[in-house]
N, C-alpha and C positions, 0 to 999 in steps of 0.2 A: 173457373175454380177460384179463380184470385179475387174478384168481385161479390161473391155469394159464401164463401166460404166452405164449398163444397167439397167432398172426400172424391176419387177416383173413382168408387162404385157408384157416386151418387150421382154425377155427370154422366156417366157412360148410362147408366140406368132412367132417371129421366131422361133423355135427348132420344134415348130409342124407342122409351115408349111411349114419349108425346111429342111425337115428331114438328122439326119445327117450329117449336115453342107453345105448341098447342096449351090451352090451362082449361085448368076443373070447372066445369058449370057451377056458376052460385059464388064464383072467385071473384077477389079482387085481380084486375089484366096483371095490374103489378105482381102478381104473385104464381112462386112458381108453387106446388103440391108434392113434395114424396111419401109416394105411401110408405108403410111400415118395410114393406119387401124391397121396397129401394134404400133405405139407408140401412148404417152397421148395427142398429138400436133395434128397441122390439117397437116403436111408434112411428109415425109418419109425423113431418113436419112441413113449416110451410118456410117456404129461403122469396124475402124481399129483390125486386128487381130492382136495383136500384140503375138509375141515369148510366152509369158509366158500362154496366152489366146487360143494358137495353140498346145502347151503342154499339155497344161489338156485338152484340150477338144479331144486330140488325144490319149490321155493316158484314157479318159474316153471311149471313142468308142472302144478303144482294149480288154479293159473288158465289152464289152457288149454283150449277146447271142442277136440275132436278129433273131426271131421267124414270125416277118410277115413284108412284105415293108410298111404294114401302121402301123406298130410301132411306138410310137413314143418315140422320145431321151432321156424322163423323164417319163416312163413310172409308172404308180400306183400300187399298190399291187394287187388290186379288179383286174384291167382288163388293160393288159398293151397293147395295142392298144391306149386308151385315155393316154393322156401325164395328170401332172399338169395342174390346170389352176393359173392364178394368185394370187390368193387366198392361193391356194392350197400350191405354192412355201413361198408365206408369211407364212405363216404357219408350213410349215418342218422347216424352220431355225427358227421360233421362238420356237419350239418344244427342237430345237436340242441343241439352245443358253440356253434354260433353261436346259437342261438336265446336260450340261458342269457346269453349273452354273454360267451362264453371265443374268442377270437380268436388263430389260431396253433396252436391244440391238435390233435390227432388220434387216429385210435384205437391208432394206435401207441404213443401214449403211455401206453396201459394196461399192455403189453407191452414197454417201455423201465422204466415202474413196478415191475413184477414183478421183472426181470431185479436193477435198479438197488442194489433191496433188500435181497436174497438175502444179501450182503457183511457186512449190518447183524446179521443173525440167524448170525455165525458160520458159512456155507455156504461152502466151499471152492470154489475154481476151478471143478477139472473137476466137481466134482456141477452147477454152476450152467453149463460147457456143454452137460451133460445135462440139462438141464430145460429148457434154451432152445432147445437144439437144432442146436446151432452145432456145428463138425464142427473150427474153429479158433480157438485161444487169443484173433487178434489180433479177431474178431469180436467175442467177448464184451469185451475192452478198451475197444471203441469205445464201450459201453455206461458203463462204470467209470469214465470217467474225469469 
Protein backbone atom coordinates (compact mmCIF):
# COMPACT_ATOMS: atom_id res chain seq x y z
CA UNK A 1 0.00 0.00 0.00
CA UNK A 2 2.83 2.46 0.82
CA UNK A 3 4.75 1.78 -2.34
CA UNK A 4 1.81 2.00 -4.99
CA UNK A 5 -0.48 4.02 -3.29
CA UNK A 6 -3.17 1.77 -3.05
CA UNK A 7 -6.64 1.99 -0.82
CA UNK A 8 -7.51 -1.15 1.45
CA UNK A 9 -10.02 -2.59 -1.06
CA UNK A 10 -7.59 -2.24 -3.78
CA UNK A 11 -4.75 -4.49 -2.14
CA UNK A 12 -7.09 -7.07 -0.71
CA UNK A 13 -8.95 -7.02 -4.14
CA UNK A 14 -5.95 -7.39 -6.52
CA UNK A 15 -3.74 -10.01 -4.48
CA UNK A 16 -6.87 -12.25 -4.32
CA UNK A 17 -7.62 -12.23 -7.68
CA UNK A 18 -4.36 -12.41 -9.24
CA UNK A 19 -2.78 -14.46 -7.05
CA UNK A 20 0.81 -13.99 -6.51
CA UNK A 21 1.38 -11.04 -8.60
CA UNK A 22 0.09 -12.64 -11.58
CA UNK A 23 -0.40 -9.42 -14.53
CA UNK A 24 -2.75 -8.93 -17.60
CA UNK A 25 -1.70 -10.39 -20.85
CA UNK A 26 -0.41 -7.62 -23.41
CA UNK A 27 1.10 -5.68 -19.84
CA UNK A 28 3.82 -4.16 -19.19
CA UNK A 29 5.64 -7.06 -16.00
CA UNK A 30 5.94 -3.78 -14.15
CA UNK A 31 2.58 -3.05 -14.00
CA UNK A 32 -0.12 -4.04 -11.88
CA UNK A 33 -4.16 -3.95 -13.56
CA UNK A 34 -7.39 -2.95 -11.37
CA UNK A 35 -10.34 -3.35 -13.06
CA UNK A 36 -13.13 -1.07 -12.53
CA UNK A 37 -14.67 -3.73 -9.72
CA UNK A 38 -11.58 -3.34 -7.72
CA UNK A 39 -11.06 0.12 -7.09
CA UNK A 40 -13.56 2.79 -5.23
CA UNK A 41 -14.01 4.69 -8.82
CA UNK A 42 -16.27 3.64 -11.78
CA UNK A 43 -12.62 2.80 -14.02
CA UNK A 44 -9.87 0.54 -13.69
CA UNK A 45 -6.52 1.64 -13.55
CA UNK A 46 -2.99 0.74 -13.86
CA UNK A 47 -0.59 1.16 -10.29
CA UNK A 48 3.40 1.13 -11.55
CA UNK A 49 5.67 -1.57 -9.74
CA UNK A 50 8.04 0.33 -8.82
CA UNK A 51 11.81 -1.17 -7.35
CA UNK A 52 11.07 -0.92 -3.75
CA UNK A 53 7.17 -2.30 -4.31
CA UNK A 54 8.98 -5.42 -6.41
CA UNK A 55 11.27 -6.06 -3.44
CA UNK A 56 8.99 -6.58 -0.78
CA UNK A 57 6.47 -8.13 -2.58
CA UNK A 58 9.33 -10.58 -3.88
CA UNK A 59 10.92 -10.83 -0.55
CA UNK A 60 7.43 -11.61 0.73
CA UNK A 61 6.56 -14.60 -1.72
CA UNK A 62 10.09 -16.12 -0.84
CA UNK A 63 8.85 -16.69 2.61
CA UNK A 64 5.59 -17.90 1.84
CA UNK A 65 4.72 -21.84 2.08
CA UNK A 66 1.95 -22.36 -0.67
CA UNK A 67 -0.19 -25.10 0.28
CA UNK A 68 -2.92 -24.82 -2.46
CA UNK A 69 -3.08 -22.52 -6.00
CA UNK A 70 -6.29 -21.03 -4.56
CA UNK A 71 -4.33 -19.64 -1.72
CA UNK A 72 -4.45 -16.55 -1.45
CA UNK A 73 -1.20 -13.89 -1.00
CA UNK A 74 -2.64 -12.68 2.56
CA UNK A 75 -3.85 -15.39 3.68
CA UNK A 76 -6.01 -15.64 7.57
CA UNK A 77 -5.08 -17.62 10.40
CA UNK A 78 -8.78 -19.53 10.47
CA UNK A 79 -8.46 -20.67 6.82
CA UNK A 80 -5.69 -19.63 4.56
CA UNK A 81 -7.38 -20.16 1.21
CA UNK A 82 -9.71 -16.95 2.04
CA UNK A 83 -7.15 -13.86 1.90
CA UNK A 84 -8.15 -10.41 4.05
CA UNK A 85 -10.80 -8.67 3.02
CA UNK A 86 -10.76 -4.91 3.28
CA UNK A 87 -11.91 -4.53 6.40
CA UNK A 88 -9.87 -7.18 7.55
CA UNK A 89 -6.40 -5.34 6.17
CA UNK A 90 -7.84 -2.07 7.92
CA UNK A 91 -7.76 -3.71 10.82
CA UNK A 92 -4.22 -5.71 11.10
CA UNK A 93 -2.59 -2.30 10.78
CA UNK A 94 -4.71 -0.59 13.05
CA UNK A 95 -4.15 -3.60 15.53
CA UNK A 96 -0.42 -3.48 14.77
CA UNK A 97 -0.01 0.56 14.90
CA UNK A 98 -1.62 0.34 18.43
CA UNK A 99 0.48 -2.54 19.43
CA UNK A 100 3.81 -0.33 18.51
CA UNK A 101 2.16 2.34 20.16
CA UNK A 102 1.14 4.87 17.28
CA UNK A 103 -2.31 6.07 18.22
CA UNK A 104 -4.48 7.85 15.57
CA UNK A 105 -2.72 6.34 12.61
CA UNK A 106 -4.26 4.13 9.85
CA UNK A 107 -3.64 2.36 6.83
CA UNK A 108 -4.46 5.13 5.10
CA UNK A 109 -1.99 6.73 5.98
CA UNK A 110 0.45 4.79 3.89
CA UNK A 111 -1.60 5.88 0.94
CA UNK A 112 -2.03 9.63 2.05
CA UNK A 113 2.18 9.00 2.22
CA UNK A 114 2.44 8.06 -1.19
CA UNK A 115 -0.01 10.55 -2.61
CA UNK A 116 1.57 13.50 -0.23
CA UNK A 117 5.14 12.93 -1.65
CA UNK A 118 4.85 12.63 -5.20
CA UNK A 119 4.94 16.79 -5.26
CA UNK A 120 8.37 16.41 -3.57
CA UNK A 121 9.94 14.29 -6.37
CA UNK A 122 8.78 16.89 -9.04
CA UNK A 123 5.41 14.80 -10.31
CA UNK A 124 2.92 17.02 -11.70
CA UNK A 125 -0.68 17.14 -11.06
CA UNK A 126 -2.50 15.09 -13.40
CA UNK A 127 0.44 12.23 -13.35
CA UNK A 128 -0.10 12.08 -9.56
CA UNK A 129 -4.13 11.88 -10.26
CA UNK A 130 -3.16 9.05 -12.30
CA UNK A 131 -1.41 7.08 -9.79
CA UNK A 132 -3.94 7.72 -7.18
CA UNK A 133 -6.63 7.16 -9.02
CA UNK A 134 -8.79 10.10 -8.43
CA UNK A 135 -10.85 11.11 -11.41
CA UNK A 136 -10.87 14.94 -9.84
CA UNK A 137 -8.30 17.70 -9.30
CA UNK A 138 -10.13 18.79 -5.91
CA UNK A 139 -9.59 15.10 -4.62
CA UNK A 140 -6.15 15.04 -4.92
CA UNK A 141 -5.96 18.69 -3.17
CA UNK A 142 -7.41 17.49 -0.13
CA UNK A 143 -4.33 15.32 0.10
CA UNK A 144 -1.79 18.58 -0.81
CA UNK A 145 -2.66 20.59 1.26
Amino acid sequence: MRYAGFRACECEAHFSQNERGARCPGRNKNEIYLTAQQTKGKSGRSVLMNSKLSKELSGYLAGMTINSPEQSLFPTQKISIHGFTANGITGFFCGLFKEVGLEGVSSHGFRREFITTLPNHSIGIHTIMSLSGHSRLSSVQEYLR
